[in-house]
C-alpha positions in Angstrom: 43.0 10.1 51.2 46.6 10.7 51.8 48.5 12.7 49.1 51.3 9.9 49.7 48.9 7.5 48.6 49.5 6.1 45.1 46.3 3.6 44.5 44.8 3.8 41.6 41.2 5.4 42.0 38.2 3.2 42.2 35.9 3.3 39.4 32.5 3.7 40.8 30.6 2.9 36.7 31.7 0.7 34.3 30.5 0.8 31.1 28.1 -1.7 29.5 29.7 -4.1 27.4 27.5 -4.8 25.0 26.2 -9.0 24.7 26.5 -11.0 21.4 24.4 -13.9 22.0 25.7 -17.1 20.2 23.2 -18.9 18.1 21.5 -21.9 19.5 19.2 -25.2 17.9 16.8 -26.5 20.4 13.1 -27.2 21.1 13.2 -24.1 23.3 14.4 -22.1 20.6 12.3 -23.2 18.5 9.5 -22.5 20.4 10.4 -18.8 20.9 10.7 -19.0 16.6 7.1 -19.8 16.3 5.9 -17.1 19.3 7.9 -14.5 17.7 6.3 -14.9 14.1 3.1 -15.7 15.5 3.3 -12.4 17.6 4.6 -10.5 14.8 2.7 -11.3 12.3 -0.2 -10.5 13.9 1.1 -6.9 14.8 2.0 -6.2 11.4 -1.2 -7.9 9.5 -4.1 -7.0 12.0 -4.7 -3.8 10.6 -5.4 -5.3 7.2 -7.5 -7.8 8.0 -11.2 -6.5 6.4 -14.8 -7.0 8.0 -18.0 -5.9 6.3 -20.4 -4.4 8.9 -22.5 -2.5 6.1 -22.2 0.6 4.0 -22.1 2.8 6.8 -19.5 1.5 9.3 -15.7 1.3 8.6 -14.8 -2.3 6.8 -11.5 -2.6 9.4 -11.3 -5.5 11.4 -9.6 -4.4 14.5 -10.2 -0.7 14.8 -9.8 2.3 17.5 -11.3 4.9 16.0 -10.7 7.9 18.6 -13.0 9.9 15.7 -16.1 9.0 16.8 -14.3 7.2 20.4 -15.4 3.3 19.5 -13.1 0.6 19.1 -14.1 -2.3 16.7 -13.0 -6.2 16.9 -14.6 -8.1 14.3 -18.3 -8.2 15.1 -18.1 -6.7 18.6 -18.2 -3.0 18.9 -17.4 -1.0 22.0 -18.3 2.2 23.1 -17.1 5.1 26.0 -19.5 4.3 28.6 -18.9 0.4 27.9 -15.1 0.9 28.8 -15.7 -1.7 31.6 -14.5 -4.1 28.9 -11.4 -3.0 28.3 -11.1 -2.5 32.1 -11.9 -6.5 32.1 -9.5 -7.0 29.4 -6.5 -5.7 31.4 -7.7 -7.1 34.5 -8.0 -10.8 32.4 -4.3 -9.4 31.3 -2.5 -8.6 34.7 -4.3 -11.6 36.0 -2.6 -14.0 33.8 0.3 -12.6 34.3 0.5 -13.4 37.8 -0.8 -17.1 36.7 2.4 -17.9 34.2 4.5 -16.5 36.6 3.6 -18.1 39.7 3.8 -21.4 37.7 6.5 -20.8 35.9 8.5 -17.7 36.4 9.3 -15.2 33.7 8.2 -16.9 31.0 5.8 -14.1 29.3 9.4 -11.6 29.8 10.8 -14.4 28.0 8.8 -15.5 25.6 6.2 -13.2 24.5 7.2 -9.6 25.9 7.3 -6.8 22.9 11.0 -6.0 24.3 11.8 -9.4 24.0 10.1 -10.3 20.4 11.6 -7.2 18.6 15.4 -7.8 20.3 15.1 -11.3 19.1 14.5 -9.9 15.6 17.5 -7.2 16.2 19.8 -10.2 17.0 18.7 -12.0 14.3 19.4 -9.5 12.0 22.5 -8.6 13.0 23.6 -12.5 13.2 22.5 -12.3 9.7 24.8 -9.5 8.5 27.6 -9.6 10.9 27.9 -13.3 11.5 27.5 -15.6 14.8 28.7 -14.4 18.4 32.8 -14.8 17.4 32.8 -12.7 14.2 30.3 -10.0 15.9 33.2 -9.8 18.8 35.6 -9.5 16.7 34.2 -6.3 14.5 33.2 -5.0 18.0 36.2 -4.6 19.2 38.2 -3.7 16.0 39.0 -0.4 17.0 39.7 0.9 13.2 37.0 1.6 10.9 38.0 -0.2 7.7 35.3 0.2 4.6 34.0 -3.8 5.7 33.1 -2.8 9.0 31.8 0.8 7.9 29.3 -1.0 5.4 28.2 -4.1 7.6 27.5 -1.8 10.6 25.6 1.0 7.8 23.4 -2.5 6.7 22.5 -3.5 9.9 21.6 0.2 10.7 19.5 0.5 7.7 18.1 -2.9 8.6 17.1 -1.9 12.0 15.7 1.5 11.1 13.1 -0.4 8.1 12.1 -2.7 11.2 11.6 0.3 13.6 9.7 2.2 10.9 7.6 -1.1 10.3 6.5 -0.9 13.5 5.7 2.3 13.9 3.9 2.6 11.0 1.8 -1.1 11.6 1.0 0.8 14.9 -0.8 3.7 13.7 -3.0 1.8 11.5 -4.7 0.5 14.6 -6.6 4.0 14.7 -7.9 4.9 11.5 -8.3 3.0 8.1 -4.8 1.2 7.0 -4.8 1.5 3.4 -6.2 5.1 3.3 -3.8 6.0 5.5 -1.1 4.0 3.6 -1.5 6.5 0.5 -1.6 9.5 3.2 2.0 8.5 4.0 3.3 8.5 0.8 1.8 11.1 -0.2 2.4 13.5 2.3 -1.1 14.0 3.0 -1.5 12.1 6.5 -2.0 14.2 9.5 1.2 15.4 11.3 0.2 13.5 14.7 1.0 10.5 12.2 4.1 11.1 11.0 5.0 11.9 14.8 3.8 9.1 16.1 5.4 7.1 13.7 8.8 9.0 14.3 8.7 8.4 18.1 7.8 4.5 17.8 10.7 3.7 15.0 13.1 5.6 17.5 12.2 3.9 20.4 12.0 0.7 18.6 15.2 1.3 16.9 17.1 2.3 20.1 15.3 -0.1 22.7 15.4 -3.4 20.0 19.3 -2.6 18.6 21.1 -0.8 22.0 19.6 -1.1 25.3 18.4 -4.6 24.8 18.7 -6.4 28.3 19.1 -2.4 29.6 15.5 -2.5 29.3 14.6 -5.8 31.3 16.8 -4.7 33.9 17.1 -1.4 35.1 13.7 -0.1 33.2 11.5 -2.8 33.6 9.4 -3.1 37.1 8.3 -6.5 36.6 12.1 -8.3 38.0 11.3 -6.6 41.4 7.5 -7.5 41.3 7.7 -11.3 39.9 9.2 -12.4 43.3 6.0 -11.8 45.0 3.9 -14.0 42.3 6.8 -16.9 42.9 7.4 -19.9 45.7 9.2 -23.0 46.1 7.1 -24.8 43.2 7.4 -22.3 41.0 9.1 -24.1 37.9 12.0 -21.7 36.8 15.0 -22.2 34.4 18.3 -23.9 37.2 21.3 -25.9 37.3 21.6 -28.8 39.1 24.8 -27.9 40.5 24.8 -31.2 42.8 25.2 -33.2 39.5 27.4 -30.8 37.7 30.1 -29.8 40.4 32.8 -30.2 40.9 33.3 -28.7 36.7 36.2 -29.1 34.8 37.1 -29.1 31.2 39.7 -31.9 31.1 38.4 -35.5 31.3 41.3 -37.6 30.9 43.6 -36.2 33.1 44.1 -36.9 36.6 41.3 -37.0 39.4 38.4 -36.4 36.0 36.6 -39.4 37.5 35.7 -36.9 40.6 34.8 -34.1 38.2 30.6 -34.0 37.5 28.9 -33.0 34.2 29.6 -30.1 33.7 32.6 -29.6 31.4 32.9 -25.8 31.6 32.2 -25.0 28.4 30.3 -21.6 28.6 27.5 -22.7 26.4 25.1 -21.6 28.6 26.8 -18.2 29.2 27.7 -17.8 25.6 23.5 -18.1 24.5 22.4 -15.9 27.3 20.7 -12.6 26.0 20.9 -10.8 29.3 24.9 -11.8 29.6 24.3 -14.1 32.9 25.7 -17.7 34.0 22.8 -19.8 35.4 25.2 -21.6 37.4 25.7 -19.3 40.0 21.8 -19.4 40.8 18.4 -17.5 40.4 19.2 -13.9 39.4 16.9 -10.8 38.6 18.7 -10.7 35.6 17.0 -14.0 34.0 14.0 -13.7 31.9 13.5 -17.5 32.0 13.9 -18.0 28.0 15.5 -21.5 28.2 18.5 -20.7 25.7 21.0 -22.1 28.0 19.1 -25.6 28.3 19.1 -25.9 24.6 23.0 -24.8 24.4 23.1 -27.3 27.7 21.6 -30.6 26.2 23.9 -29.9 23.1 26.9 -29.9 24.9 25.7 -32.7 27.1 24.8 -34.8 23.8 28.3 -34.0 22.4 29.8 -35.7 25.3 27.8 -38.7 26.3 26.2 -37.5 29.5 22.1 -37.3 30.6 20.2 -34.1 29.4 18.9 -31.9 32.3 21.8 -30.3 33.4 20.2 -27.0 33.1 16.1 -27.6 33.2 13.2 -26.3 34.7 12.5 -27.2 37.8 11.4 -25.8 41.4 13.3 -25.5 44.9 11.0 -28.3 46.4 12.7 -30.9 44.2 16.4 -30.2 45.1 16.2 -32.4 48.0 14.7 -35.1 46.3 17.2 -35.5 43.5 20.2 -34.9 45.8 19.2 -37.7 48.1 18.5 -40.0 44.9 14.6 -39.5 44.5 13.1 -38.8 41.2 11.4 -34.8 41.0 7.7 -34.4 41.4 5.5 -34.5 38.2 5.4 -31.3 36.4 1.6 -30.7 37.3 1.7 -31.4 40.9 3.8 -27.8 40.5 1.9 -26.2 37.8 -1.7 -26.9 40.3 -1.5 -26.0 43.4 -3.4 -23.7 45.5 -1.9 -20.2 44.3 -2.2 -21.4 40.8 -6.0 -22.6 40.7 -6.9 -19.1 42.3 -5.6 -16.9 39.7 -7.1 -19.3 37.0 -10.7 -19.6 39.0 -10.4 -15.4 39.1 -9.2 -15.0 35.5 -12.0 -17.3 34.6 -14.5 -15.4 36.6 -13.7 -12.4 35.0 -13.1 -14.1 31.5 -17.1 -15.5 31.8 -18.2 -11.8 33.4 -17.7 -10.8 30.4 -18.7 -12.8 27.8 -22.6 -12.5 29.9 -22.1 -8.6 30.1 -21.3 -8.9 25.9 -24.2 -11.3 25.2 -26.7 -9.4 27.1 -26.2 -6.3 26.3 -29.0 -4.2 24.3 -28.4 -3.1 20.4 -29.7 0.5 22.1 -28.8 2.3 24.9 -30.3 5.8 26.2 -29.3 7.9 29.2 -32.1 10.1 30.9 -30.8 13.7 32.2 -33.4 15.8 34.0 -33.5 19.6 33.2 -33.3 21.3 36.2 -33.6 25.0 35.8 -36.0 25.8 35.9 -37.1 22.3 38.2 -41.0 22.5 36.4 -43.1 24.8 34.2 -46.3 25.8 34.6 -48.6 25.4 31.4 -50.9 27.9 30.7 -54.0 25.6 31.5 -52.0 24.8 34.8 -50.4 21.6 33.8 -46.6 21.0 34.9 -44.1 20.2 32.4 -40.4 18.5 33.2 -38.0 18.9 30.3 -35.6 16.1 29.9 -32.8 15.4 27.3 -32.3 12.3 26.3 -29.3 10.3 24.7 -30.5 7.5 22.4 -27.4 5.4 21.0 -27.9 3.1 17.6 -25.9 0.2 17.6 -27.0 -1.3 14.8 -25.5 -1.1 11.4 -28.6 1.0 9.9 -30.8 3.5 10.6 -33.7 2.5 13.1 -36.9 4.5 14.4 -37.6 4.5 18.0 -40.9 5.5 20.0 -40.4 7.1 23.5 -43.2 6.7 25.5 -43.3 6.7 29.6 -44.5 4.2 32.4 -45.2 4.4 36.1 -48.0 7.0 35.9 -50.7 6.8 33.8 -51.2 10.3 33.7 -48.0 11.7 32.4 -47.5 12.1 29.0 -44.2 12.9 26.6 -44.0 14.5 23.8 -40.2 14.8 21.5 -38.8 18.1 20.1 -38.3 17.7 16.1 -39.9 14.4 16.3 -40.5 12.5 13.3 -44.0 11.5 13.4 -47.0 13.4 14.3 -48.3 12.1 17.3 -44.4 13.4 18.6 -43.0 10.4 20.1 -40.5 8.9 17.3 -37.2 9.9 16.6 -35.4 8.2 13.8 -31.4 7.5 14.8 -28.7 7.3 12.1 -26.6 3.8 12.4 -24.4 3.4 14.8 -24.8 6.9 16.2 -26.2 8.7 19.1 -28.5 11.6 19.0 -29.8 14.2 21.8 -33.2 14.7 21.9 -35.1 16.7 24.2 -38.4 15.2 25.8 -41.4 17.3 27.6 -43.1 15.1 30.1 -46.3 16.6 31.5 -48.8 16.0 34.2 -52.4 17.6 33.8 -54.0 20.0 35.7 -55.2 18.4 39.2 -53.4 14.8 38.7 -51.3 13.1 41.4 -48.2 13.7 39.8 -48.7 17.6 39.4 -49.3 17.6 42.8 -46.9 15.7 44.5 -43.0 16.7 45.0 -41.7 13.6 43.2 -43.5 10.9 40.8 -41.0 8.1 39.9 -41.4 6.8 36.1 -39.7 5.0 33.8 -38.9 6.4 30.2 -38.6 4.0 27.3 -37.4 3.9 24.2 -38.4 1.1 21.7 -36.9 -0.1 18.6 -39.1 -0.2 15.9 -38.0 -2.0 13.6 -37.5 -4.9 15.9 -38.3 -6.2 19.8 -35.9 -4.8 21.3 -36.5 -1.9 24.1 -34.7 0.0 26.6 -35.7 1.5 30.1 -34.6 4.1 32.0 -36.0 5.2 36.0 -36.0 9.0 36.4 -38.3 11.5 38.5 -41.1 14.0 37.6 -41.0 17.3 40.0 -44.2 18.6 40.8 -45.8 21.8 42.9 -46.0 19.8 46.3 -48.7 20.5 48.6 
């Protein structure tokens, strides 16, 4: 740059100016209401909610206890090696997320996403104690502290921080028993990892809910570069209908209004807007397709005699037919179509995988690992034993006895270390527990299994107390020829 050169420099960041969304009445609004209390509600109460299994299993309805690494819903109880579940439950998860999206854009961002929920809360909150979008501006940008400001901005503070530590604390109470751990916390008798955890979450809450609000959806949030990918032409998403509104212009009686269109130019839509955008100058990454600004639309257009549906959902395919006159599509020739029914037939797939996999699985489970050093051991009247330890898992909510016995040669015979019976092939399993066992599985003197290299046989382990019975294939070693 030459020194004679007296421009001013060019900023290369500006600083974000923070958005104060004006309140809005509308069946939109009302609709993200009832998700957020629904939502909410359930985050804070699920922890409480009680569910007898028996005297020997935790009472807690919805439950991760990494203690003893299960994770309890109600009646169903899942285990480490039955992660597959959860792995079904995400893949249920991610699938219907590219379902409401490729039907009708961001709606889970801007309806039901935690970021979303909890900065509806902050807002409302902060409407609450500060007032609506004008008085909110105008503290904002009072540049003296006065004691009215100092005291509103110290409430809402407080406010925000009760609701942060709310939601930390609702969160740990997911992974051990809430109301012990309730008098834990007051007490000061909880584990430290708690009161960490709990730290962490009303910070983040706190900071991500009160400042960096539509920070979050935008520059943290992957999902605004990946949604484009889920979306097409008949993808129903939040526009203006700019051949109806255009030219815009506030005054109506003056000269040349009879050429103006619907639009009056009253910012409504801009002034609801929780990411700060105006729908009118298109489809932006920025939108998170929460349908504020067709509320604050249909109010203004109400107010001054003209059709609803200025701003509405609708999908590119349709914007030739209304500019040439035609009425759009009906709303489910959009929502089905081919892209649509396959995420639904997969999610379904997956949905009804399982619910079989849950209603056929076995109240016990057993694993089967072969001792291997040394491979066999002779017996001192020649006969080769195989040592195996086995894994027997109790599901049920009591203590159960279980025989072990094998199949697949008639020959072979087991016998349980510390068994429980005399003839040594019962081992009694506390509820919902697993216990190792170790099994010696021998072939006499001279038999077909003691002389080949490998005997395939099947070791089972039968519930007692009921018909239930598990199987497990494994392999006897024997000298060989």
């Amino acid at each position: 740059m030459s020194s004679t050169d007296n421009s001013p420099e060019q900023k290369l960041y500006a600083a974000r100016e923070p958005i104060f969304p004006r309140r809005v009445r509308g069946r939109f609004r009302n609709l993200k209401w009832v998700i957020m209390i629904v939502t909410l509600g359930l985050y804070y109460l699920a922890p409480w909610i009680r569910f007898d299994r028996g005297p020997e299993l935790p009472d807690q309805a919805i439950l991760v206890d990494l203690a003893n690494r299960r994770f309890f819903f109600f009646w169903i109880e899942i285990w480490p090696h039955e992660f597959y579940f959860i792995a079904g439950l995400l893949i249920m998860a991610g699938l219907g997320l590219f379902l409401f999206t490729s039907a009708a854009g961001r709606v889970w961002c801007g309806y039901a996403c935690p970021q979303t929920v909890w900065t509806d809360l902050f807002i409302l909150v902060e409407r609450w104690i500060e007032g609506d979008r004008n008085a909110r501006l105008r503290l904002h940008r009072q540049k003296k502290t006065d004691f009215r400001k100092f005291r509103l901005r110290t409430m809402k503070y407080l406010a925000w921080l009760l609701i942060g530590l709310a939601t930390g604390g609702a969160w740990i109470f997911y992974f051990t028993d809430a109301p012990t751990l309730l008098v834990d916390l007051v007490t000061g008798q909880a584990h430290p990892a708690a009161y960490i955890t709990m730290a962490c979450l009303t910070a983040t809450t706190f900071f991500f809910g009160g400042f960096a609000r539509e920070q979050i959806c935008i520059y943290a949030c992957p999902w605004p570069r990946i949604q484009a990918a889920m979306m097409d032409e008949d993808t129903l998403v939040v526009g203006y209908r700019h051949w109806r509104g255009e030219p815009r212009g506030k005054h109506r009686k003056s000269e040349g209004a009879a050429e103006l269109g619907d639009c009056i130019d009253c910012m409504a839509c801009v002034n609801v807007c929780p990411m700060g955008i105006d729908i009118r100058d298109g489809q932006q990454l920025e939108c998170i397709t929460c349908a504020l600004c067709i509320d604050a639309c249909d109010e203004m257009m109400a107010k001054v005699g003209k059709p609803r549906g200025l701003i509405d959902y609708m999908a590119l395919t349709d914007e030739p037919r209304e500019i040439s006159g035609q009425p759009p599509r009906p709303v489910w020739k959009h929502v089905f179509r081919p892209r649509t029914i396959l995420y639904t037939g997969l999610w379904a797939a997956v949905g009804i995988g399982l619910l079989f996999a849950l209603f056929i699985r076995s109240d016990i489970d057993m694993t089967v690992a072969p001792v291997r050093n040394p491979t066999f051991v002779v017996q001192s009247d020649g006969a080769i034993r195989n040592i195996y330890d086995l894994r027997i898992r109790n599901k049920h909510g009591e203590e159960r006895e279980f025989r072990v016995n094998v199949t697949g040669d008639e020959t072979l015979s087991v016998t349980l270390q510390d068994s429980d019976s005399p003839a040594g092939d019962t081992i009694a399993v506390r509820a919902d527990e697993m216990r190792i066992v170790r099994a010696y599985v021998e072939a006499p003197v001279g038999s077909e299994a003691a002389m080949s290299d490998r005997t395939d046989f099947t070791f089972w382990a039968e519930d007692l107390a009921g018909s239930s019975r598990v199987g497990v294939e494994t392999v006897f070693n024997g000298r060989g020829q």
